[in-house]
Residue frames as a rotation matrix with the C-alpha (Angstrom) as fourth column:
UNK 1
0.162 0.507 -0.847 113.24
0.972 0.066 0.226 -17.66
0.170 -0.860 -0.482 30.60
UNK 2
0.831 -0.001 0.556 112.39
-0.129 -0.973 0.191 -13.72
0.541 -0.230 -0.809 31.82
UNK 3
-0.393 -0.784 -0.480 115.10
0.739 0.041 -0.673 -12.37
0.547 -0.619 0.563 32.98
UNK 4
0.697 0.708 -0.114 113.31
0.633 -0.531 0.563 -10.03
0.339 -0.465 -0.818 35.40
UNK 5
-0.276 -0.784 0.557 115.18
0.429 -0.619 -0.658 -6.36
0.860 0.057 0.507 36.52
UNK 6
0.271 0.653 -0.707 114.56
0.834 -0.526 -0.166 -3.79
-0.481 -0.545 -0.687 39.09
UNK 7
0.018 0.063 0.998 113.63
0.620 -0.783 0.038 -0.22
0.784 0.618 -0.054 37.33
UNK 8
0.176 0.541 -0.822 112.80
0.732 -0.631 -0.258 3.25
-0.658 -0.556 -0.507 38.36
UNK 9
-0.268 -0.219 0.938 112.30
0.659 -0.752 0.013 6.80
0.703 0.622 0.345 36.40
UNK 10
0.344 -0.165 -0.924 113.48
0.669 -0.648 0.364 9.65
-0.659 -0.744 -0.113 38.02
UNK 11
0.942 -0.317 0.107 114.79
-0.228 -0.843 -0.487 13.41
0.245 0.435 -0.867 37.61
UNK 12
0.463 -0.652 -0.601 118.36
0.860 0.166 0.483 13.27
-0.215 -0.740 0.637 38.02
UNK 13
0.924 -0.295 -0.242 120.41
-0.311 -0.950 -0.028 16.34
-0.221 0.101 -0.970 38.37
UNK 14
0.614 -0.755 0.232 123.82
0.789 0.571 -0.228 16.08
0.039 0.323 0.945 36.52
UNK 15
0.510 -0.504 0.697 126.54
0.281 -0.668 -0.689 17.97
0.813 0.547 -0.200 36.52
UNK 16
-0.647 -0.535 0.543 128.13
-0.316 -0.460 -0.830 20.37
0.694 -0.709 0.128 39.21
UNK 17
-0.240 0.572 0.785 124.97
-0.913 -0.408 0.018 19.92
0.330 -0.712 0.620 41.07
UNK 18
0.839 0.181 -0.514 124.79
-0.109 0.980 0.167 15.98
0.534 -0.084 0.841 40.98
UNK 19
-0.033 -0.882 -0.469 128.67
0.473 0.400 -0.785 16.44
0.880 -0.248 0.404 42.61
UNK 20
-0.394 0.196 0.898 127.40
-0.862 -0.418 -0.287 19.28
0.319 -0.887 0.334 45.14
UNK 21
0.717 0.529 -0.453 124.37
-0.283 0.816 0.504 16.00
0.637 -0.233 0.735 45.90
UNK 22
0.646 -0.336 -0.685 126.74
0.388 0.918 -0.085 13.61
0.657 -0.211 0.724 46.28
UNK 23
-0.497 -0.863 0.090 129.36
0.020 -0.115 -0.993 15.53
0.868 -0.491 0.074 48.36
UNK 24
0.138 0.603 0.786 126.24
-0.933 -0.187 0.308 15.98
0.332 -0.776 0.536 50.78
UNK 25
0.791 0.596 -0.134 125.66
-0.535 0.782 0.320 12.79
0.296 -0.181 0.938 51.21
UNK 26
0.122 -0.841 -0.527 129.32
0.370 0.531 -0.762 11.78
0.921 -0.102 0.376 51.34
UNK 27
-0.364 -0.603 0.710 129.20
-0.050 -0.749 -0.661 13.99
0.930 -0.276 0.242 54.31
UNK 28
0.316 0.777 0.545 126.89
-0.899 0.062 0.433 12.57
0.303 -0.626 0.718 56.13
UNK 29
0.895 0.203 -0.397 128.10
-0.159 0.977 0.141 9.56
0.417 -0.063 0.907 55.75
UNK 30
0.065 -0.980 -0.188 131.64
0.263 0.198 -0.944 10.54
0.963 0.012 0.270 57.21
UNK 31
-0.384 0.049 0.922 129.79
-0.776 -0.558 -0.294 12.40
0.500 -0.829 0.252 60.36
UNK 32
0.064 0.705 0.706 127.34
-0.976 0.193 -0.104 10.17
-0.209 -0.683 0.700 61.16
UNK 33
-0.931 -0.341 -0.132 128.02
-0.331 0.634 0.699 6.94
-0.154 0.695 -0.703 58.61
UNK 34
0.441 0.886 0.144 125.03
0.041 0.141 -0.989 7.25
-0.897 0.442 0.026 56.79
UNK 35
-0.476 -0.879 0.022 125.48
-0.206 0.136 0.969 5.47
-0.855 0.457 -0.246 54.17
UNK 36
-0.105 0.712 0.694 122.38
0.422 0.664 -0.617 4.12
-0.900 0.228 -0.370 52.18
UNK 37
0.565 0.653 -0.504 121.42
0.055 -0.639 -0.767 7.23
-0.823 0.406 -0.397 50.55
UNK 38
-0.175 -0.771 -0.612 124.99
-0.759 -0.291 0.582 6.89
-0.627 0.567 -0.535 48.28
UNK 39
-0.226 0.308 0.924 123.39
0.151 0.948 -0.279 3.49
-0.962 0.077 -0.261 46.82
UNK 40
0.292 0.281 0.914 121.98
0.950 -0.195 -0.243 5.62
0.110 0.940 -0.324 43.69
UNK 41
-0.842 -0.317 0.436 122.53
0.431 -0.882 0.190 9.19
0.324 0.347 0.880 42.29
UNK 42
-0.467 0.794 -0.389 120.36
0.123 -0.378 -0.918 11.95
-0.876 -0.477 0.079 43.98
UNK 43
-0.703 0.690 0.173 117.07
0.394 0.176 0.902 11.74
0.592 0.702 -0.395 42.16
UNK 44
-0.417 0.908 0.038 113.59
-0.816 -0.355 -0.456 13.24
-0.400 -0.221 0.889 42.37
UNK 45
-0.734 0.386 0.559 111.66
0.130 0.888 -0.442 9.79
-0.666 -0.251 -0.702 41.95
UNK 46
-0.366 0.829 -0.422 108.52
-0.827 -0.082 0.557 9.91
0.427 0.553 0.715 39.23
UNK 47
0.743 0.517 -0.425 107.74
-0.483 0.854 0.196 5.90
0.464 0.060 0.884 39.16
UNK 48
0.583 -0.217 0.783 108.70
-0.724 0.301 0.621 3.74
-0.370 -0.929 0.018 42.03
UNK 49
-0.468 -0.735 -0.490 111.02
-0.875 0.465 0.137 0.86
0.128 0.493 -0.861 41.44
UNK 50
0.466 0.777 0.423 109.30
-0.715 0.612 -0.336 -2.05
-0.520 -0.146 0.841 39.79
UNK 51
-0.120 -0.082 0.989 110.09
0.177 0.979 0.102 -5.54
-0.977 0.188 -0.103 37.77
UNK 52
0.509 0.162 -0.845 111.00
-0.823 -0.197 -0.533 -5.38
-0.253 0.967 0.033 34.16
UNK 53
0.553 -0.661 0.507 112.63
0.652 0.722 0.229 -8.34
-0.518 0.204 0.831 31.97
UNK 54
0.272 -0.529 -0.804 115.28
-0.045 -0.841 0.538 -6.98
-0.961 -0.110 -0.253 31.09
UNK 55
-0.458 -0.443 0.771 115.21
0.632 0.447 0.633 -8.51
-0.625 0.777 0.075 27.61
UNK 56
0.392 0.575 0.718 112.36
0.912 -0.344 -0.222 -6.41
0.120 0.742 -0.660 26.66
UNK 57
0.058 -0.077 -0.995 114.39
0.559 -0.824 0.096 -2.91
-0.827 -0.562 -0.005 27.96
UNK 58
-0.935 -0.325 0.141 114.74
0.319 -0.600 0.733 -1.89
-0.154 0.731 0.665 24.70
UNK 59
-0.497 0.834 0.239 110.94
0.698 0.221 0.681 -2.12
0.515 0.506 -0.692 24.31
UNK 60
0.225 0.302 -0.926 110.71
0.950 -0.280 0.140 0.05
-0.217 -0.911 -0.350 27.52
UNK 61
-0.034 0.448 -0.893 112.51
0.616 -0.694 -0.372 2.51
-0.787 -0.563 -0.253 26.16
UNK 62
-0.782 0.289 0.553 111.11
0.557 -0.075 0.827 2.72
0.280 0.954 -0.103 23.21
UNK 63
0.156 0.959 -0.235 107.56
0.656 0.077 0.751 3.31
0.739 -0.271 -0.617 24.71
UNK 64
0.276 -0.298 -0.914 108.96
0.647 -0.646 0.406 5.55
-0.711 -0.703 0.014 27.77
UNK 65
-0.705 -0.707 -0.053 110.45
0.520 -0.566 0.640 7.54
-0.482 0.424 0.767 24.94
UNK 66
-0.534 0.658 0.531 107.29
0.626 -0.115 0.772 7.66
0.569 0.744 -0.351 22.69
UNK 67
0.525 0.691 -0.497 105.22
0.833 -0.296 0.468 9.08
0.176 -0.660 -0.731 25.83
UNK 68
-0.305 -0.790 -0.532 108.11
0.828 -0.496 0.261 11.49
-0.470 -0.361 0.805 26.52
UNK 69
-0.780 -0.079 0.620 107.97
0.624 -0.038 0.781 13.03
-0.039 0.996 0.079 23.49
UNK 70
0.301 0.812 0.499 104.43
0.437 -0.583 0.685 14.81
0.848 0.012 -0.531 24.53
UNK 71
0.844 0.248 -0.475 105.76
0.507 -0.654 0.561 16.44
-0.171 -0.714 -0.679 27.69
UNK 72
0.637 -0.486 0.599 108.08
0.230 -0.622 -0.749 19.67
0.736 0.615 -0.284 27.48
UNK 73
-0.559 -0.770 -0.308 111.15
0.679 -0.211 -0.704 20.70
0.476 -0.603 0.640 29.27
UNK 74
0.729 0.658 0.191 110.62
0.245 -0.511 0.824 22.36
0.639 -0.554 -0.534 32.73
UNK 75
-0.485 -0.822 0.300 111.92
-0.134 -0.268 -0.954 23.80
0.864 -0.503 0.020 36.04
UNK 76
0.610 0.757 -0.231 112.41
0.053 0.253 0.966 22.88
0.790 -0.602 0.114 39.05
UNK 77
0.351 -0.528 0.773 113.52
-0.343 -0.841 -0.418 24.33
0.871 -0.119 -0.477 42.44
UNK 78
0.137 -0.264 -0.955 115.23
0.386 0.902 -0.194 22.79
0.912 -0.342 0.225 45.11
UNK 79
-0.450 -0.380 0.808 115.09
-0.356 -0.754 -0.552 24.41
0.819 -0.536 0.204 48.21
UNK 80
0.190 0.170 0.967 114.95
-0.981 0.009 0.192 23.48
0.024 -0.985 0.169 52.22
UNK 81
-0.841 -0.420 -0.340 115.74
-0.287 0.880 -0.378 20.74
0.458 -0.220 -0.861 54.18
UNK 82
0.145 0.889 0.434 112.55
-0.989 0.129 0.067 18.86
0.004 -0.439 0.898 55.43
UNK 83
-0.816 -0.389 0.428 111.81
-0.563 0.705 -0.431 15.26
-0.134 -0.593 -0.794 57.19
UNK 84
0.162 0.764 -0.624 109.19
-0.430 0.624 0.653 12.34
0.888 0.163 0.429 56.66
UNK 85
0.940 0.249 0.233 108.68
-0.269 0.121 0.956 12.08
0.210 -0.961 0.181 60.41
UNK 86
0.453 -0.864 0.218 112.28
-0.662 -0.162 0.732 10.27
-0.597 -0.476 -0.646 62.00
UNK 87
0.582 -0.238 0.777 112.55
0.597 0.774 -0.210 7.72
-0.552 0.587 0.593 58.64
UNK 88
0.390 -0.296 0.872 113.69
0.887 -0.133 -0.442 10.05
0.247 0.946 0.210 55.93
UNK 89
0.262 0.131 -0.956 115.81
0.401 -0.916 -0.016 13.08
-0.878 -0.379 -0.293 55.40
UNK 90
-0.058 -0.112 0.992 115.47
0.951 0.296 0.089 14.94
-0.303 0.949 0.089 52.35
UNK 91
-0.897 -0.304 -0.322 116.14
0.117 -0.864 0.491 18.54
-0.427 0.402 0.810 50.19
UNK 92
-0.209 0.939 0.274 112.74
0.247 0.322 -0.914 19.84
-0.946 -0.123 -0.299 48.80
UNK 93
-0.873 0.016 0.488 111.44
0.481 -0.141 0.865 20.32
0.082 0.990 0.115 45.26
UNK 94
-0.611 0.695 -0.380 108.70
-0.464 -0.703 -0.539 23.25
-0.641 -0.153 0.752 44.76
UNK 95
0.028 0.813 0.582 105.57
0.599 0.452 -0.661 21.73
-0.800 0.367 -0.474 43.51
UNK 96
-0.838 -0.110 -0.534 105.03
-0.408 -0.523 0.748 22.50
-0.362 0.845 0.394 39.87
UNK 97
0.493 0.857 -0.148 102.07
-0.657 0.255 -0.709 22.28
-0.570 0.447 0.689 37.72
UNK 98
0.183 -0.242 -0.953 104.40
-0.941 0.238 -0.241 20.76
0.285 0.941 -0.184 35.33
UNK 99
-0.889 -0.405 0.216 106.43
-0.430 0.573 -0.698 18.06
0.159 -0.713 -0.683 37.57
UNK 100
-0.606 0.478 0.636 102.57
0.079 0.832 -0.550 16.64
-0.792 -0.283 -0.542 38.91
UNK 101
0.616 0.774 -0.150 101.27
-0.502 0.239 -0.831 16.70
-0.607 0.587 0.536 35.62
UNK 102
-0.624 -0.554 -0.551 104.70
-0.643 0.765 -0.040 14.62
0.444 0.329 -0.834 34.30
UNK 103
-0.890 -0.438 0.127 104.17
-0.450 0.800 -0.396 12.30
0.072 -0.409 -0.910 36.87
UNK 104
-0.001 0.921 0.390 100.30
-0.363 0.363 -0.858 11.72
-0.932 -0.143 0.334 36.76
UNK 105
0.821 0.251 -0.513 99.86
-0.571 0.305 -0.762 11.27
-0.035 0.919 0.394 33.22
UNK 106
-0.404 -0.742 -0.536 103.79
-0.701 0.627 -0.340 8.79
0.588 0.238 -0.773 33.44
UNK 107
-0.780 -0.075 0.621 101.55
-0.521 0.626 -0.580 6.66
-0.345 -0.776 -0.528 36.03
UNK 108
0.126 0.942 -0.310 99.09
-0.630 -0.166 -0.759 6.56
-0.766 0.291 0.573 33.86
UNK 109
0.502 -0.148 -0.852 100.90
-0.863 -0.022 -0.504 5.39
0.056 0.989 -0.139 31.48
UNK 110
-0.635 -0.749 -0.190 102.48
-0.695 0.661 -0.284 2.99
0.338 -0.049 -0.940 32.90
UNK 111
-0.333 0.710 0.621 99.54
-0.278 0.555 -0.784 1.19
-0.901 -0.433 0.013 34.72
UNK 112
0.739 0.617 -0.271 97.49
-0.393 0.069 -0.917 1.24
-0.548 0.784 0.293 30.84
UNK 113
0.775 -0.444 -0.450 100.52
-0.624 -0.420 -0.659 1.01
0.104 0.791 -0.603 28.57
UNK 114
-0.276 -0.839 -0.469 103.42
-0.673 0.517 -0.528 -1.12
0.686 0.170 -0.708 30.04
UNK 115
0.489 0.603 -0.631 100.91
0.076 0.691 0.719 -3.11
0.869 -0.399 0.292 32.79
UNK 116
-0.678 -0.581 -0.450 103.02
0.507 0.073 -0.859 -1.83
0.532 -0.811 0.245 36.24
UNK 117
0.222 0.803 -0.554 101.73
0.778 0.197 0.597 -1.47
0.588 -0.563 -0.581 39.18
UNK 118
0.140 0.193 0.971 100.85
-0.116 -0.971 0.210 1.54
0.983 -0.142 -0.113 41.10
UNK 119
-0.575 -0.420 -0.702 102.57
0.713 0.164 -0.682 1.81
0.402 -0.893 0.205 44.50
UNK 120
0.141 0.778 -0.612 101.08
0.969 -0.235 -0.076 3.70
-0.203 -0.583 -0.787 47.30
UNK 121
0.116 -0.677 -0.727 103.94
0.322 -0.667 0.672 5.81
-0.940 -0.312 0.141 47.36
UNK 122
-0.729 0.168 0.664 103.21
0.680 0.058 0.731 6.03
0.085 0.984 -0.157 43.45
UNK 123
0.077 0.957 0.280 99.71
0.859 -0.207 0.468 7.64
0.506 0.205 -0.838 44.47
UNK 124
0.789 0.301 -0.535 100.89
0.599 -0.565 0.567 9.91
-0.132 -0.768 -0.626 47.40
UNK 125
0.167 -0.808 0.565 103.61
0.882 -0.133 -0.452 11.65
0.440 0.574 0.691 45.38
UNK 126
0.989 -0.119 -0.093 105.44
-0.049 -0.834 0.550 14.06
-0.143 -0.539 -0.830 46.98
UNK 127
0.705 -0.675 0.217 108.68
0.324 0.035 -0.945 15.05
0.631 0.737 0.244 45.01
UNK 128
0.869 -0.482 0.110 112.13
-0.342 -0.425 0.838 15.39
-0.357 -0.766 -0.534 47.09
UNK 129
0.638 -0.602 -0.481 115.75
-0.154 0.512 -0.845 14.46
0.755 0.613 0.233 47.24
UNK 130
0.987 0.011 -0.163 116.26
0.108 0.702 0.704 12.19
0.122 -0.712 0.691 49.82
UNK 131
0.220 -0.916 0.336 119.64
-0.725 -0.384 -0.572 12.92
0.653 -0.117 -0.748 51.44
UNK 132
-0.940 -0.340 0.037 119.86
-0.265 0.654 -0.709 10.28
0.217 -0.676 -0.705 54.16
UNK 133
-0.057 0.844 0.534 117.58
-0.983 -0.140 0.116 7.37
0.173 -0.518 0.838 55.22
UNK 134
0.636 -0.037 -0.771 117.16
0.159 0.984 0.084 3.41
0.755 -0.176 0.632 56.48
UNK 135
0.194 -0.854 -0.482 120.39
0.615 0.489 -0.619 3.95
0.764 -0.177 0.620 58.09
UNK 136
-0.135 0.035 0.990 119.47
-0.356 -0.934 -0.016 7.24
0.925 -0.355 0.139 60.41
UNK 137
0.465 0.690 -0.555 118.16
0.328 0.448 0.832 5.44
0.822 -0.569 -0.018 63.06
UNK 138
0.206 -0.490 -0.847 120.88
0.968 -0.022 0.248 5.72
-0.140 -0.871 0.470 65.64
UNK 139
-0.669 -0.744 0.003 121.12
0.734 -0.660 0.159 9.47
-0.117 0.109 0.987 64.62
UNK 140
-0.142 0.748 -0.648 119.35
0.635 -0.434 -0.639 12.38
-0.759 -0.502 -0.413 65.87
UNK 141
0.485 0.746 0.457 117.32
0.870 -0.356 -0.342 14.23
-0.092 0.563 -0.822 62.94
UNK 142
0.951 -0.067 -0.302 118.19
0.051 -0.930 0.364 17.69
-0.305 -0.362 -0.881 64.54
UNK 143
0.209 -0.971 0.117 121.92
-0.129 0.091 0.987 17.04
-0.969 -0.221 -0.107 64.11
UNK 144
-0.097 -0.522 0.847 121.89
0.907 0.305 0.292 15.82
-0.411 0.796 0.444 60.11
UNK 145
0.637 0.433 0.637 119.61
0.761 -0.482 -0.434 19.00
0.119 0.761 -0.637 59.45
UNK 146
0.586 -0.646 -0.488 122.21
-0.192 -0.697 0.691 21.47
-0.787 -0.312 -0.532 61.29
UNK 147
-0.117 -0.911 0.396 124.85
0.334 0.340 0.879 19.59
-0.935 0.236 0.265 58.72
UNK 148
-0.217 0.095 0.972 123.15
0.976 -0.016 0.219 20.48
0.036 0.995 -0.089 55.70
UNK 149
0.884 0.381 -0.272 121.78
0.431 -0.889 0.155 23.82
-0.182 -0.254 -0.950 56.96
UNK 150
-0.006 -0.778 -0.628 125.83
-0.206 -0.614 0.762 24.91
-0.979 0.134 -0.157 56.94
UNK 151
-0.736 -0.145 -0.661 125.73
-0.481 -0.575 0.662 24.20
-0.476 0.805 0.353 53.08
UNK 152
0.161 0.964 0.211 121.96
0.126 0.192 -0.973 24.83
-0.979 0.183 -0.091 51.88
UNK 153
-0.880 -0.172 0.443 121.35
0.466 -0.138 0.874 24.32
-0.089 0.975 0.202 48.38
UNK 154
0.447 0.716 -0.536 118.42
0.094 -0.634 -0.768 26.70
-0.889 0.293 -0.351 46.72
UNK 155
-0.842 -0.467 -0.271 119.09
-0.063 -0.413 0.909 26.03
-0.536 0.782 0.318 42.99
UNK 156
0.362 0.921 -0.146 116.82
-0.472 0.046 -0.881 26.38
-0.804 0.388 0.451 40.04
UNK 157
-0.512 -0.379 0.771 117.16
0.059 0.880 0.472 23.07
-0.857 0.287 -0.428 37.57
UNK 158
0.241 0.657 -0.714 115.71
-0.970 0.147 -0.192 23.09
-0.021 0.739 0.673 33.60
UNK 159
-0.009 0.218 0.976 114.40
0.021 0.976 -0.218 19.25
-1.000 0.018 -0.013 33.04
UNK 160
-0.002 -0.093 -0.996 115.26
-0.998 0.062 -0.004 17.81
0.062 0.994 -0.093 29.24
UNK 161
-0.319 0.039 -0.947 115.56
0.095 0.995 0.009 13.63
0.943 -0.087 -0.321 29.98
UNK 162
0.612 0.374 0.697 114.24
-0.786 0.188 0.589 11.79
0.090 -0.908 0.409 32.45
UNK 163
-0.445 -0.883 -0.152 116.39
-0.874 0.465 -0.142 8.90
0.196 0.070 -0.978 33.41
UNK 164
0.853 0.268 -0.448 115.63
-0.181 0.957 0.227 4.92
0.490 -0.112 0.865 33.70
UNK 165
-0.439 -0.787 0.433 117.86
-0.898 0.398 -0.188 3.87
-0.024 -0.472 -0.881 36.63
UNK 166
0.463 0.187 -0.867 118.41
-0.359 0.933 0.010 0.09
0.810 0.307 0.499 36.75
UNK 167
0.737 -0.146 0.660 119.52
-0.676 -0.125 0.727 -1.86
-0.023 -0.981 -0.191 39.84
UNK 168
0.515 -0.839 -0.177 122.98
-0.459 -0.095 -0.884 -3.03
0.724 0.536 -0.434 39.75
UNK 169
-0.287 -0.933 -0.215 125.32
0.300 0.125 -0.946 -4.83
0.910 -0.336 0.244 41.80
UNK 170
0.090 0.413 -0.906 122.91
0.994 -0.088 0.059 -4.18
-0.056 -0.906 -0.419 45.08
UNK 171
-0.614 -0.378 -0.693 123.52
0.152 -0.918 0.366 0.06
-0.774 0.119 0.622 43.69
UNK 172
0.727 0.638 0.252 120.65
0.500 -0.241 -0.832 2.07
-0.470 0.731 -0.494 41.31
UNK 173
-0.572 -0.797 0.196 122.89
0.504 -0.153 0.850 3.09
-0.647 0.585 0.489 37.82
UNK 174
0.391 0.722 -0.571 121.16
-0.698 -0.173 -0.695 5.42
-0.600 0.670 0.436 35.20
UNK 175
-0.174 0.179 0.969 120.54
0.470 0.879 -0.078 3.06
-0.865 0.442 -0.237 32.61
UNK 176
-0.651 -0.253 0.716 119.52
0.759 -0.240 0.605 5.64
0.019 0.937 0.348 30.22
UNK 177
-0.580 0.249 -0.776 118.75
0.059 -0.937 -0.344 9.20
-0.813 -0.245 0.529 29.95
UNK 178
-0.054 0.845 0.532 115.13
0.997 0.073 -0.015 10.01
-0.052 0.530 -0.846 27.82
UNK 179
-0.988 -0.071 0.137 114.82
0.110 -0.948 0.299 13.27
0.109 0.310 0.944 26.22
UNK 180
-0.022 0.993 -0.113 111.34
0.507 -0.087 -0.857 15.25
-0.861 -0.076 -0.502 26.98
UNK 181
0.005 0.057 -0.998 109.73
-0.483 -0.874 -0.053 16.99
-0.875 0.483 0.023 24.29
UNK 182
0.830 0.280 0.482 109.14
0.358 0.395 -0.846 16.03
-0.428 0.875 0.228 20.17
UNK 183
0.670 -0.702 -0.240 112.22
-0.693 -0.477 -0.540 18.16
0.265 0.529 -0.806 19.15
UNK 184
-0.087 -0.443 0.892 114.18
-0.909 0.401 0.110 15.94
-0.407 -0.802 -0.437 21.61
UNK 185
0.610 0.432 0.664 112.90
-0.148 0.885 -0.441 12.80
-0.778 0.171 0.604 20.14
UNK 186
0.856 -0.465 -0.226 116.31
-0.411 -0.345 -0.844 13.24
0.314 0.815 -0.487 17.36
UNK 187
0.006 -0.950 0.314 118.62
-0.773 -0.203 -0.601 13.13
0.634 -0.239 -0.735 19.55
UNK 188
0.911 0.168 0.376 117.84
-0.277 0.925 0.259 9.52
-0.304 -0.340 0.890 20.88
């Protein structure tokens, strides 16, 4: 019988800057106790989080790899603090030709190629990193952005893997990091 997963493929930043991320967010959650947003590593989102068996994950990324493989390492900047009305707060990502031509042609590919379905939020793509949200409610907007505003991030990021996070334990884990690029395609 299928064992069925939840997925998602995202940018994640690693490193110093995945611990700068996460100290935000820890910070929020000690002012205000927002807490949700610590559930997964800060990510820039590509392909919403859908339904995989998880027996076939190898088969996923196989095929997530194979598609990789045609798109080349990029950059991408991270700068301001901006709101999806009083639901979401989130760090922005400068639009890149690259970045919405990853993510069109990786929806593409998925819909034709692995049969997942296109979310709305799949169609209306708008690339960020979500710093605090679900849990804001009882907490005025104006107040988280002052918190981040005292330490603003404005970094510039080169993309080499995308990542397959995998839902865990009620928490999103990378699951495995995907090299972009044909050179890249070695070092699987």
């Amino acid at each position: 019988m299928a064992n069925f997963q939840k997925y998602f493929l995202a940018i994640v930043p690693e490193g110093e800057l995945q611990g700068r991320l996460t100290d935000l967010k820890e910070l929020l959650r000690d002012r205000f106790g927002i807490k949700y947003a610590l559930k997964s590593p800060a990510h820039v989102t590509l392909k919403m989080p859908f339904s995989f068996n998880e027996a076939k994950e190898d088969y996923l990324l196989d095929q997530l790899k194979n598609f990789l493989s045609n798109h080349e390492e990029f950059t991408l900047t991270i700068s301001g603090i901006h709101t999806f009305g009083n639901r979401v707060v989130y760090l922005g990502i400068e639009n890149s030709q690259e970045l919405l031509s990853l993510q069109k042609n990786l929806l593409r590919f998925c819909r034709i190629e692995l049969k997942l379905i296109e979310e709305l939020s799949d169609k209306n793509y708008h690339p960020h990193l979500t710093m605090a949200f679900k849990d804001l409610k009882k907490t005025p907007i104006p107040n988280i952005i002052k918190v981040l505003n005292e330490k603003p991030i404005y970094e510039e990021i080169g993309i080499k893997h995308l990542f397959l996070l995998k839902r865990v334990d009620g928490r999103w884990v990378v699951c495995k990091n995907i090299p972009l690029g044909a050179e890249n395609s070695a070092k699987w």
